[in-house]
N, C-alpha and C positions, 0 to 999 in steps of 0.2 A: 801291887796293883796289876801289874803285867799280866804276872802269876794267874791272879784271879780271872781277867782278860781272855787269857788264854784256852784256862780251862772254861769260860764260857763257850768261845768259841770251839772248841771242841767237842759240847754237846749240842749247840748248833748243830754242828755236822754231821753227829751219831744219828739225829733227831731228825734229819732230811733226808740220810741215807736210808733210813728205817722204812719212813713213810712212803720213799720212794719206789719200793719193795711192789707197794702193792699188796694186793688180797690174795692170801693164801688161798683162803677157802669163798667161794661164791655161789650165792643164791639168784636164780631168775626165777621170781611167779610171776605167771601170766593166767591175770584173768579171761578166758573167752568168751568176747563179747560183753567185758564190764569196761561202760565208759564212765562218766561221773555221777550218772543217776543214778547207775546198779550200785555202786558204793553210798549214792549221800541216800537211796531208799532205803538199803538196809540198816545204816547209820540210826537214821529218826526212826525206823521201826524199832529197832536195838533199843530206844533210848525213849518208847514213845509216851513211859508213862511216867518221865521225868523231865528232865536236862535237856533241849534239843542237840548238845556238844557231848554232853559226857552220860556213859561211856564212852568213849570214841572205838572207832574201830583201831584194830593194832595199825592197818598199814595208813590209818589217819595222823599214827603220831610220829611218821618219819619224819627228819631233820630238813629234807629237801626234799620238793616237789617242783614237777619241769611237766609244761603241757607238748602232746605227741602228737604229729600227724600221722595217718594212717596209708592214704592211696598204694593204689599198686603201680605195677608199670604202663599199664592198659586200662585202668579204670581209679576213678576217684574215691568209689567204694569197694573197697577191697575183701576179697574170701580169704578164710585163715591159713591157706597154705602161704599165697604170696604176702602177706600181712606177717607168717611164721619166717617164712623165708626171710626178711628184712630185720627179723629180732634175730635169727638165728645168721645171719650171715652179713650183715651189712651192706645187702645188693637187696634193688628194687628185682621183682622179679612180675612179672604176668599170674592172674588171679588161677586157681589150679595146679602148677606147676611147684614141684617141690626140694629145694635147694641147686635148682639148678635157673641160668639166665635164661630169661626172655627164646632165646634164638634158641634153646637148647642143646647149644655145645659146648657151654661153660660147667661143669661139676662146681657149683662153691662150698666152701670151706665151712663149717658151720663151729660156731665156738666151742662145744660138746666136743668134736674131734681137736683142735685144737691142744683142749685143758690136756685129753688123753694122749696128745702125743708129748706131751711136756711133763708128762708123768702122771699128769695128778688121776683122780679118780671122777668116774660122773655116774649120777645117775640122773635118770628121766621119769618121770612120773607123770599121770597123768586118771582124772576122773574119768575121762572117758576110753573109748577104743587105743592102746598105745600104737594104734598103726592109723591111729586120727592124726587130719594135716597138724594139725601144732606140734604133738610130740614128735610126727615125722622127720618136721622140719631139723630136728638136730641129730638124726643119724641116716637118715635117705637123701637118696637122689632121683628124683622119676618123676617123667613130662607130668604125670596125672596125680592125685591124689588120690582117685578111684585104684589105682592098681595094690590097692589092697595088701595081696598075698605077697609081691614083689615087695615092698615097704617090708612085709613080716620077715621076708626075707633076708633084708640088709639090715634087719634088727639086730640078727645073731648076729651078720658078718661084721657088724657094728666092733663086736668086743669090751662094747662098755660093760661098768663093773655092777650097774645096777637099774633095772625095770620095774616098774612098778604102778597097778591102780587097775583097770581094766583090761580085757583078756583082747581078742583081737575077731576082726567081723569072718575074715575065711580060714579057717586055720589049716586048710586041704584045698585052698584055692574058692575061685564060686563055682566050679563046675562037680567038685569035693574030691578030684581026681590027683590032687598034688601030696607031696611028699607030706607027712603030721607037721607044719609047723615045730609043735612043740618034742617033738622027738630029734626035727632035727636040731634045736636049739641043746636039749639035752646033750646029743653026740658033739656039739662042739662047747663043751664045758659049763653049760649054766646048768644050776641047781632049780628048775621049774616047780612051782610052788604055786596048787591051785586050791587050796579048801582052805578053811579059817583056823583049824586046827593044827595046818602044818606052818602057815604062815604064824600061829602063838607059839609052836615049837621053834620057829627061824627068832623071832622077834625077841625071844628071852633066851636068846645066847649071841644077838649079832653084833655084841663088840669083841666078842671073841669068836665070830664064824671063821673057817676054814677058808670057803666057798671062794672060789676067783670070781666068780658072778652069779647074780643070782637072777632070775626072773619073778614077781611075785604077781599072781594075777588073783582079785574080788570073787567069793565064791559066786556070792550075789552079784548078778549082772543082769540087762534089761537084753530086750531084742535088740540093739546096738551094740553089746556087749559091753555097755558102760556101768558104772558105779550107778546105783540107785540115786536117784535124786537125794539129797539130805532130808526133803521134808515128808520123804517116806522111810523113814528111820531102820534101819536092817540092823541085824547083832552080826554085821562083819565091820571090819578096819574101815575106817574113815580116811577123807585124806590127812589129816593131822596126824593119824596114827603112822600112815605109810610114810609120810614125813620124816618123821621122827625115827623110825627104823633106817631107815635112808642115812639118815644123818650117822647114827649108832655105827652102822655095818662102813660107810665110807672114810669116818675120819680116818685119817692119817698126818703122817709130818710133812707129806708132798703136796696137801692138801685135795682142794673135792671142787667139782661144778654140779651143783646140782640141780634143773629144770620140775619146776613142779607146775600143772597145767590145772585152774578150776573149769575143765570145758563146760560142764554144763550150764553156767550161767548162760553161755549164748544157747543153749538150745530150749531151755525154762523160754527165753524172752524170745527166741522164732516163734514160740507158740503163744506167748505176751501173757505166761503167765507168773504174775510179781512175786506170790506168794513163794513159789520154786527158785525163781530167780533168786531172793533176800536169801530165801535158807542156802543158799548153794555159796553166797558170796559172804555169809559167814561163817560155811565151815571151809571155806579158802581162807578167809581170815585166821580160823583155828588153824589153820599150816601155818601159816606165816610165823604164829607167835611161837612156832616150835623150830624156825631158823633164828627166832628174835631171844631165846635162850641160849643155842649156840653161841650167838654174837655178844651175850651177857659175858661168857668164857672167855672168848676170843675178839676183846672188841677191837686189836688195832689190825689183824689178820684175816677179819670179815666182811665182807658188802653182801648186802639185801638189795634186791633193785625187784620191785613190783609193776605193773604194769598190766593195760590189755591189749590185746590184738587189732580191736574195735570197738564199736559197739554195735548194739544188735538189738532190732525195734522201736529204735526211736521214742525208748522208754522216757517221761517228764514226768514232776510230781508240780500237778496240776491238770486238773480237767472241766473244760466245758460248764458239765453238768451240776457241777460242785462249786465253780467258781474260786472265790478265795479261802475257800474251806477244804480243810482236808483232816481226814480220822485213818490215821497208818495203822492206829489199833487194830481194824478190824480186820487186814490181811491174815492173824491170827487165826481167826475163825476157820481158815482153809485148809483142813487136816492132810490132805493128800493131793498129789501132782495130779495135772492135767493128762500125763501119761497110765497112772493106775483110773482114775475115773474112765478116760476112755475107753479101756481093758474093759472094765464092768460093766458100762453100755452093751459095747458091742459081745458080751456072753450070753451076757441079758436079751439083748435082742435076737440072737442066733435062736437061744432057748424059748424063744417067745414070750419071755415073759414082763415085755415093756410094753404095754397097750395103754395104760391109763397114767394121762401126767398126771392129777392129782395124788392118785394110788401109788404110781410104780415110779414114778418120775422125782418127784420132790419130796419124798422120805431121803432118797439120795441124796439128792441136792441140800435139802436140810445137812444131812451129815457130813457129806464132803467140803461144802463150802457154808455152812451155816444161815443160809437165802432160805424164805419161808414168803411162803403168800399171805400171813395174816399174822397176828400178835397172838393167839394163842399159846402157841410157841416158841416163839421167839425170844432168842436169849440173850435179845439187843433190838430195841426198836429201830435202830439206823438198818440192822440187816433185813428188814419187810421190803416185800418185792414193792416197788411202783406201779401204777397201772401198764407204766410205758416199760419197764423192765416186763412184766408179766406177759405182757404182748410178745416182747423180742423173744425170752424166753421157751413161749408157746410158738412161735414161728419157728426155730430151732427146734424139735422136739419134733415137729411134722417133717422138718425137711430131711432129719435122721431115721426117723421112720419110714415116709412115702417115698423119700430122694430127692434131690437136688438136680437142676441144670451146673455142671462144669463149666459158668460161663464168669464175665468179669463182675458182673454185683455179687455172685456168689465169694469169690474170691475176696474180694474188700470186706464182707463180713466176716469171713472164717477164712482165711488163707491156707484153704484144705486140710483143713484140721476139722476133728468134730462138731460139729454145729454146736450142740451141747453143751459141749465141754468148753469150747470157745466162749460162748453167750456165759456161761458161769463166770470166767475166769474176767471177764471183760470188766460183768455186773461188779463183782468184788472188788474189783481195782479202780471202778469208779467211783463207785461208794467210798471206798479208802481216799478217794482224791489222785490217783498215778492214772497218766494216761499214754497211747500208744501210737505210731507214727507207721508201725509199717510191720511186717513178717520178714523182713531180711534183714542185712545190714545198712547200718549209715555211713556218712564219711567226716562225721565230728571227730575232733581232736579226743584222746585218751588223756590222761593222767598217769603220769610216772613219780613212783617212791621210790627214795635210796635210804638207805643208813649205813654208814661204814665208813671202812677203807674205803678212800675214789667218791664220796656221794657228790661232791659238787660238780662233779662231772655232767651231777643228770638234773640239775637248776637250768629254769630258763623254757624256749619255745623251738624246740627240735624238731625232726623228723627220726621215724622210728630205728632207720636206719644206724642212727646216730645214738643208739643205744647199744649195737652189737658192736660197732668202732669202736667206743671205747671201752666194751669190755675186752676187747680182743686187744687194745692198747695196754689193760693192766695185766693181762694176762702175759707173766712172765717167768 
């Protein structure tokens, strides 16, 4: 009986020393700008012609969920440097300023450097610009987020083993008088990888790449230099895909941090359009399920921790004009982002050849957003304009063509975005039943997922800070 006694407690022991270990290998996505509505909108669109639960989304079926405040050190609503700063470093910091304090004479520490000086490997990813404040955040230090080129800068001086998703806004500075960026990342060791064809030659040999680092940047990128929106679909790498490369080229026995950033959820909903929003926040989802494979592998050596920054527009599913009725179906209808429609306007208009709404206007709008002024056409009685849509519609349409006053009514309607393209995206979402609070950010609480090693860490009602503390606690 001892005997037996004994050797229980024994694997007691093995059994606590183990766990105690911590996570090898570590996952951070951050959704930008997904609070709880970006996730439960694309959820019930996901889901909208069955189940309102299932399918769920991947980071729906994590084991623990912890609700996150956001604030900075200087405001209640926060921008995503200092919102990045807080997940990446465990200090409040002033909205702007990127991993460094408030007073800017503290350099902080950010978990990215950390993992790397402890051996492990990291990579950073990110949908949009990798010298955007969130990816910033975990290898920069600099008062501003606008300093751009300085960020690209301390990318290479970075050393990390892996970049990845978007190329970067100056890559010779803004005045284009600086050093190539990407030349000098090449002269200090990275493998810089810019077309889809060499990124398929990197991707089908990166468990067995060479490369001490690699950079990979989106052939396709927009005038931001970010990943196309998802619901303009390109034949380059998605973020699941860079993901998943990510993963292949990093593992090892000393393990990985990996940051993977969906940004353009927040920037679909600055412009409060749902449609881009959903797609974007589920193929951030499609990443997640390709760390939620790993962790299939490796399930006592892993943690997943999901989260956003913020959220952004004040997005709700519910509106006014809809009341207790809501159809998520027909977001569907919305073939392309508010960023390619308003492309098309304004070429259209340059070329003169948007003069007549009937004519020039709503053949468009038929096809981009499936909105029709009559039932003729219509491939959905719910999407026929109203009298009072047709109006707002045709008011947007003059004010794009003759011009607008830059004053505050104009702003409350279109928050300097295309009048057009606005009045479309608005129509759609209200129809659908989601409606809209604002063009910036808010300061409601986020949603945090974990699965793993350490998830109960992140049960309960924190601040965000309190998500970089204890990963920087397991990090051992």
């Amino acid at each position: 009986m001892k005997k037996v006694l004994f050797t229980l407690l024994l694997v007691l022991l093995f059994s606590t020393m183990f766990f105690a270990q911590g996570p090898k290998y570590i996952f951070m996505f951050i959704g930008d700008g997904m609070g709880t509505t970006q996730t439960n909108a694309a959820q019930i669109y996901k889901s909208t012609l069955g189940n309102a639960e299932v399918p769920k989304l991947n980071m729906l079926t994590f084991p623990v969920q912890g609700m996150t405040t956001t604030y900075a050190a200087n405001a209640f609503i926060t921008d995503s440097a200092a919102a990045g700063t807080a997940l990446a470093t465990g200090y409040k910091t002033n909205s702007g300023i990127i991993s460094m304090d408030p007073s800017l004479n503290t350099v902080l520490e950010t978990l990215a450097e950390r993992a790397k000086a402890l051996g492990r490997k990291v990579g950073i990813i990110s949908s949009v610009s990798i010298d955007h404040a969130t990816p910033a955040v975990f290898y920069a230090h600099q008062a501003s987020r606008s300093s751009y080129y300085e960020i690209s800068r301390q990318l290479v001086e970075s050393g990390f083993d892996f970049f990845g998703g978007g190329s970067v806004r100056y890559p010779t500075g803004k005045q284009g008088d600086q050093e190539n960026i990407f030349d000098y990342a090449a002269a200090n060791g990275y493998n810089v990888i810019q077309t889809q064809s060499e990124y398929e030659e990197f991707d089908a040999m990166a468990k067995t790449a060479e490369y001490e680092k690699v950079w990979i940047m989106n052939e396709e990128v927009d005038s931001g230099s970010a990943m196309y929106y998802a619901l303009d679909k390109k034949e380059t790498f998605d973020l699941a895909d860079i993901t998943k490369t990510a993963i292949n080229y990093l593992d090892n026995d000393n393990g990985f941090f990996i940051m993977v950033e969906g940004g353009k959820i927040d920037w679909a909903c600055h412009a409060n359009d749902a449609a881009a929003s959903i797609e974007d926040t589920l193929a951030f989802d499609k990443a997640i399920k390709e760390a939620m494979a790993f962790y299939s592998k490796h399930p006592n050596d892993t943690l997943i921790v999901v989260t956003g920054d913020h959220e952004t527009g004040g997005l709700t599913i519910g509106f006014a004009g809809t009341q207790y009725d809501s159809n998520p179906e027909l977001i569907r209808y919305q073939r392309e982002s508010f960023d390619i429609f308003t492309a098309r306007l304004n070429e259209l208009k340059k070329a003169g050849n948007l003069n007549s709404f009937e004519q020039d206007l709503m053949p468009l709008v038929e096809n981009a957003f499936g909105l029709y002024l009559n039932s003729s056409n219509a491939s959905n009685p719910d999407l026929i304009l109203s009298a009072l849509e047709e109006k707002r519609l045709r008011a947007a349409f003059d004010a794009f063509i003759n011009g607008i006053e830059n004053d505050e009514e104009t702003y409350l309607l279109y928050g300097g975005y295309n009048p057009v393209t606005m009045s479309c995206t608005r129509i759609l979402n209200q129809k659908a039943g989601l409606g809209w609070t604002t063009y910036a950010h808010t300061g409601v609480p986020v949603v945090t997922y974990a699965m793993g090693n350490g998830q109960e860490l992140f049960a309960g009602y924190y601040d965000n800070t309190e998500i970089a503390k204890n990963l920087f606690a397991l990090l051992k």
